[in-house]
C-alpha positions in Angstrom: 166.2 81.1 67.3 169.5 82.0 69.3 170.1 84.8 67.0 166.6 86.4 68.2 167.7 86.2 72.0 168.8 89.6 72.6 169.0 91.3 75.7 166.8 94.2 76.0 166.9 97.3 77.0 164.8 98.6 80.4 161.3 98.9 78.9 161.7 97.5 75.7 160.4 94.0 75.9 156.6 95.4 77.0 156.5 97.9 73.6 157.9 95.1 71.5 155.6 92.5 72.9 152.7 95.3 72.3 153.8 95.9 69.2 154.0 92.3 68.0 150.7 91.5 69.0 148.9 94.6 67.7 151.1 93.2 64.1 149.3 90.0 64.7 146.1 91.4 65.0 146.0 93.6 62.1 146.9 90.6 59.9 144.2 88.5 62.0 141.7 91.3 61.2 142.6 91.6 57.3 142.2 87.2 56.8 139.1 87.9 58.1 137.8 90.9 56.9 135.2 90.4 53.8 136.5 93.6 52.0 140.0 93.8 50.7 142.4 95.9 52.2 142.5 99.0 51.3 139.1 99.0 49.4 137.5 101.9 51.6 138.9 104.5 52.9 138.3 104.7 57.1 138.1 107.1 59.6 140.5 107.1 62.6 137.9 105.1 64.9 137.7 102.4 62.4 134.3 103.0 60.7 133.6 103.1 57.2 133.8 106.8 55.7 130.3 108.4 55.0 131.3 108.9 51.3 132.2 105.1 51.2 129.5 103.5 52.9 127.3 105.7 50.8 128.7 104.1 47.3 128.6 100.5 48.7 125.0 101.0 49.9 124.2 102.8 46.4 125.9 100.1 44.8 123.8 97.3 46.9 120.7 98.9 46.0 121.3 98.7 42.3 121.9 95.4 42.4 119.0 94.8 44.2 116.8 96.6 41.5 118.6 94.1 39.1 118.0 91.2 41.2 114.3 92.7 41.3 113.8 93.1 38.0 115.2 89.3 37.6 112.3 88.2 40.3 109.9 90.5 38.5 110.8 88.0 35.1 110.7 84.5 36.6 107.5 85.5 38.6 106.4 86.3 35.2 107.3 83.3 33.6 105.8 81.0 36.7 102.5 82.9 36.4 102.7 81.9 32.7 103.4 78.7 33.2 101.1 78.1 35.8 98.3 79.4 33.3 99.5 76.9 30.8 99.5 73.9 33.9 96.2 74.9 34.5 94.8 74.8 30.8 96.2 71.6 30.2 94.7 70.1 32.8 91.7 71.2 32.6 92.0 70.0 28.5 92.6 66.7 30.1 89.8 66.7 32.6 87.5 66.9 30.2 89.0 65.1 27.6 89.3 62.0 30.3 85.3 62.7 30.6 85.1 62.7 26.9 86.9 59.5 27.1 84.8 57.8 30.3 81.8 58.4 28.2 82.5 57.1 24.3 83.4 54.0 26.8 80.6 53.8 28.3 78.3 53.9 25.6 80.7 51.0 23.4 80.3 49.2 26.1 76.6 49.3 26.4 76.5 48.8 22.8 78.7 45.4 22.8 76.7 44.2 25.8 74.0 44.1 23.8 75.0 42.6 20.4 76.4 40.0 22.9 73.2 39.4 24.3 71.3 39.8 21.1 73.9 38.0 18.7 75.2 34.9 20.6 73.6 31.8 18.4 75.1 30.8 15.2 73.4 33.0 12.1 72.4 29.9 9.5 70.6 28.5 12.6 69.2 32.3 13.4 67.5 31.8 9.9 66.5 28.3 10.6 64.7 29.4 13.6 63.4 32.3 12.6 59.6 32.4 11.5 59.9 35.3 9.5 63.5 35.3 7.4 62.4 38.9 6.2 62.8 40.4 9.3 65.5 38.3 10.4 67.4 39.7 7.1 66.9 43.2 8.1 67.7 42.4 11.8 70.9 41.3 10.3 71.5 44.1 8.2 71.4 46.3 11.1 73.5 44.2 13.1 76.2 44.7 10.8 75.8 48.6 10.9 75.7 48.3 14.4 79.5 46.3 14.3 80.9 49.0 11.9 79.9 51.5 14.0 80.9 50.1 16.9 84.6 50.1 15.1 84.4 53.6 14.6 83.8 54.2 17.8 86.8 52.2 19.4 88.9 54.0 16.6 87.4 57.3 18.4 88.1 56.0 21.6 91.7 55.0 21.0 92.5 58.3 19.5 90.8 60.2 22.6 93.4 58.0 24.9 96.3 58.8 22.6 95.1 62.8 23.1 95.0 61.9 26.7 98.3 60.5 27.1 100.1 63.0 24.9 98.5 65.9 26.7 99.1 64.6 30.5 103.0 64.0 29.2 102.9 68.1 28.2 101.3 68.6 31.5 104.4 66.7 33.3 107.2 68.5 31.4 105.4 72.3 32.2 104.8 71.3 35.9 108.8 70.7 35.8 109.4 73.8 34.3 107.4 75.3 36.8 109.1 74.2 39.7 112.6 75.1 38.4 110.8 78.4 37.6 109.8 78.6 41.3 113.0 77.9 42.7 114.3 80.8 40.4 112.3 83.2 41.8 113.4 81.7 45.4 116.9 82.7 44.5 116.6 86.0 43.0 114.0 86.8 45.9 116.7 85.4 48.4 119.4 88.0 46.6 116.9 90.6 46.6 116.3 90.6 50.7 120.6 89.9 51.3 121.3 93.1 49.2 118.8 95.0 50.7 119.8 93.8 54.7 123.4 94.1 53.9 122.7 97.9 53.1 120.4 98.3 55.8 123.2 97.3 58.4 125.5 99.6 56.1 123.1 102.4 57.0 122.3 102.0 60.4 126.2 101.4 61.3 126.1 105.1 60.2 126.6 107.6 62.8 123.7 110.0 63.3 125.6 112.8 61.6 127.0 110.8 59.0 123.6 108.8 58.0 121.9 112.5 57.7 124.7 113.6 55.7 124.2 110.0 53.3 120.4 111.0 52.9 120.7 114.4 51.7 123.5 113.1 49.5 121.3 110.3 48.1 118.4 112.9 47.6 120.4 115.6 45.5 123.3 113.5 44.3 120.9 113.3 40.7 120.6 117.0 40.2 124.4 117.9 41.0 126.1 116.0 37.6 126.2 117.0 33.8 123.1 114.9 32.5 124.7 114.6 29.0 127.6 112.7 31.0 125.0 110.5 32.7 123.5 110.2 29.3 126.2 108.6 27.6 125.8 112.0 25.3 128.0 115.0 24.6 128.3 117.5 27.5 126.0 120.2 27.0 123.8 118.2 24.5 120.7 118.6 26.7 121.3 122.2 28.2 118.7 124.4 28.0 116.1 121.2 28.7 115.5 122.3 32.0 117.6 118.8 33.4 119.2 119.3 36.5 116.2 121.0 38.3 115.4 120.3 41.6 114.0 116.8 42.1 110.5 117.8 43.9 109.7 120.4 41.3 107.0 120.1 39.1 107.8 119.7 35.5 106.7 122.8 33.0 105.1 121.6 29.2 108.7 122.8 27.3 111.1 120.5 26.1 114.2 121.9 25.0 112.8 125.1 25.4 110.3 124.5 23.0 106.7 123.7 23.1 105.7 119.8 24.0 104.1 118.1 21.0 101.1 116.8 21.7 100.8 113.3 23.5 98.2 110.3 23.3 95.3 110.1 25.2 96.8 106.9 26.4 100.2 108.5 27.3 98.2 111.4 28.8 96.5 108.8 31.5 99.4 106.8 32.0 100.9 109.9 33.0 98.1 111.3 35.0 98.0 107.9 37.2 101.8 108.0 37.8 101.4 112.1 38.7 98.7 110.1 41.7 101.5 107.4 42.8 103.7 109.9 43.8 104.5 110.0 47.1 103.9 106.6 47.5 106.7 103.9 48.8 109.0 101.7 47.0 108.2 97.8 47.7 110.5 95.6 45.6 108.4 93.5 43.3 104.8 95.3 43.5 103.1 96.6 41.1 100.7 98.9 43.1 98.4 100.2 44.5 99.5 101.0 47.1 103.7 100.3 46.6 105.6 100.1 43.7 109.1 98.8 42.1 110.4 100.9 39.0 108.7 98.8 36.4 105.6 97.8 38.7 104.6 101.7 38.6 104.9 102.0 34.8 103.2 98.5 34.2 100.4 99.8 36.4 100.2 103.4 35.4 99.7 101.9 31.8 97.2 99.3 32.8 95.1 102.9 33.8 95.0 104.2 30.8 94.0 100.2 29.7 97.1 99.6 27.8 99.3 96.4 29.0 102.8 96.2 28.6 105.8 93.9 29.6 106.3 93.5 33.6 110.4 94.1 33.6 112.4 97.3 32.5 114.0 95.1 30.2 111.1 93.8 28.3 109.4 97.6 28.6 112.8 98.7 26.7 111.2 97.2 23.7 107.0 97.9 24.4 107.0 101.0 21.8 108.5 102.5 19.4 112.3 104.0 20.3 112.7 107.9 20.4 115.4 110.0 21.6 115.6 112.0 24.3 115.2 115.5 22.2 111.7 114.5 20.9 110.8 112.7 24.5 107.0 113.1 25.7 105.1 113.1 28.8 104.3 109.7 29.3 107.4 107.7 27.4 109.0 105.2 29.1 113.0 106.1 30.0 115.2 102.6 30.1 118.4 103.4 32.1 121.6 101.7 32.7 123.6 99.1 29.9 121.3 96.1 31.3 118.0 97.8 31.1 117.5 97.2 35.2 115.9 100.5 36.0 112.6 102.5 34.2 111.0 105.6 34.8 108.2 107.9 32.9 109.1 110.9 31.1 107.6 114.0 32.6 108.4 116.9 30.8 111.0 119.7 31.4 113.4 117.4 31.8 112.1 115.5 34.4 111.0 111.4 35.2 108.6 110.2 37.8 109.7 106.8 39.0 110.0 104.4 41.7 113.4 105.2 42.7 115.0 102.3 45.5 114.0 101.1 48.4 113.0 103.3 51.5 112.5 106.3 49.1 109.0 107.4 47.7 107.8 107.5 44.1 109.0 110.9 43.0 110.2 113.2 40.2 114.0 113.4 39.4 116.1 114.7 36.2 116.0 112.6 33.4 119.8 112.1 33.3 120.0 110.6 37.0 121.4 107.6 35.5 123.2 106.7 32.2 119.8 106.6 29.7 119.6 103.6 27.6 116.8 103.7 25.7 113.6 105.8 25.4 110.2 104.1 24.3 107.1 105.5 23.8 103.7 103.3 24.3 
């Protein structure tokens, strides 16, 4: 430490004292910070730049619409499971009735042969004055005792139905909690996503939150779809992809004539044309709010057709077409993991739900990279 005892120069000490303790805050600020160093670019006051905070919220709110669609498939699987709770036990209510009354009635049937049949049957005979109708007595008696067995053997097999069904009941109601709990969690990752870009949004200057908005409105129409795609550049031009996102799609394809589409497709397509302009709401299905795959699993249920709640399990509702033969009405699957769906529209275009705080809307088809096309 001697070494480091140096005399300084009038002046000195202050701007190395400054500048050590600015060093030791930087390095106190990068321990603590969240983000890595050097993982967004910032602006000379310190704040995030508009560009960056614009990918980190986009990227927040597609992994919200992942974690939806996850919540969207447990919920699925709870409200199945409660269905199959509820079944059970109602099975075993009345089965248990069942049950309380084959007792019952064995019961009241060895009550009486008790009653009836208590004296020794040589000194039945002995007694009787007519051995004619004591014989048939007898007779029936014995009927009586082998039925009577049949009915235990009833009985006992009602119990055994009993027991096996209320051990099924058990195993589902734990299934159905750990179900519950599921959707707890993805609904938990859901609302963090979704706050965390909220605060990314309002931290925003004025300026630089309006600039993120008309960014996040037009940022679909300014790319090469076929990139998006996962296709060859140019393989869709011509299609009328890449229009602007609040005009209304034409009836050509490709430049070519539509075919024609099912009456099905055609009010599927007609009841998602009357959800536009209505909000996203992460896991609803409509009326009156929709997630991506709440507004196709509704718009379908108009036209009385019911297919699969999630994007994923709508991937596989139809039969697969490609883009080039793609009607009004088919259902187009985006991203690698299937975690975002919208309805074809024509000229290029999709209605969907898009994220949260927007409104259900048209956009090009090749916002996002396509992975599958289905038709219903």
């Amino acid at each position: 430490m001697a070494s480091c005892r140096r005399v300084a120069k009038p002046g000195s000490g202050r701007a190395a004292v400054w500048t050590a303790a600015s060093a030791a805050a930087v390095a106190s600020a990068a321990a603590l910070s969240p983000v890595a160093a050097g993982a967004e670019p910032h602006d000379p006051a310190g704040r995030p730049a508009a560009r960056s905070a614009g990918d980190r919220i986009a990227t927040l709110y597609a992994q919200a619409e992942r974690a939806t669609e996850r919540y969207n498939a447990a919920k699925t699987r709870t409200q199945a499971l409660r269905r199959e709770v509820d079944r059970i036990q109602d099975r075993v209510a009345r089965g248990q009735g069942r049950a309380n009354r084959m007792r019952v009635a064995l019961g009241a049937l060895a009550g009486g042969q008790y009653r009836t049949g208590g004296i020794d049957p040589g000194l039945a005979l002995l007694l009787s004055g007519d051995p004619a109708q004591y014989l048939d007595r007898a007779a029936t008696l014995e009927r009586i005792t082998s039925r009577q067995a049949a009915q235990l053997r009833v009985v006992q097999s009602a119990q055994r139905t009993l027991r096996q069904e209320r051990a099924e009941a058990a195993a589902k109601l734990v299934k159905l909690e750990h179900s519950r709990r599921v959707v707890a969690r993805h609904k938990r990752a859901v609302q963090h996503r979704l706050a965390t870009a909220r605060r990314l949004v309002n931290a925003l200057p004025p300026r630089e939150r309006e600039t993120y908005g008309q960014h996040r409105a037009s940022r679909a129409g300014g790319r090469e779809p076929g990139a998006l795609a996962g296709l060859p550049p140019g393989t869709l031009s011509g299609s009328g992809i890449g229009t602007g996102a609040g005009e209304l799609p034409g009836g050509r394809i490709g430049g070519r004539h539509a075919a024609p589409f099912s009456g099905r497709a055609a009010a599927a397509f007609g009841a998602a044309r009357a959800a536009l302009g209505l909000p996203y709401a992460w896991g609803h299905a409509g009326p009156t709010a929709f997630d991506c795959s709440g507004l196709t699993q509704w718009a379908y249920a108009h036209a009385g057709v019911a297919i699969p709640r999630t994007s994923q399990a709508q991937a596989h509702a139809g039969q697969p077409v490609p883009l080039s033969q793609a009607r009004p009405g088919d259902l187009v699957v985006y991203r690698s993991d299937a975690s975002h769906v919208a309805m074809y529209a024509g000229n290029g275009q999709v209605i969907h739900a898009p994220y949260p705080g927007a409104r259900v809307r048209y956009d090009p088809v090749g916002m996002l990279p396509i992975s599958s096309i289905t038709r219903v």
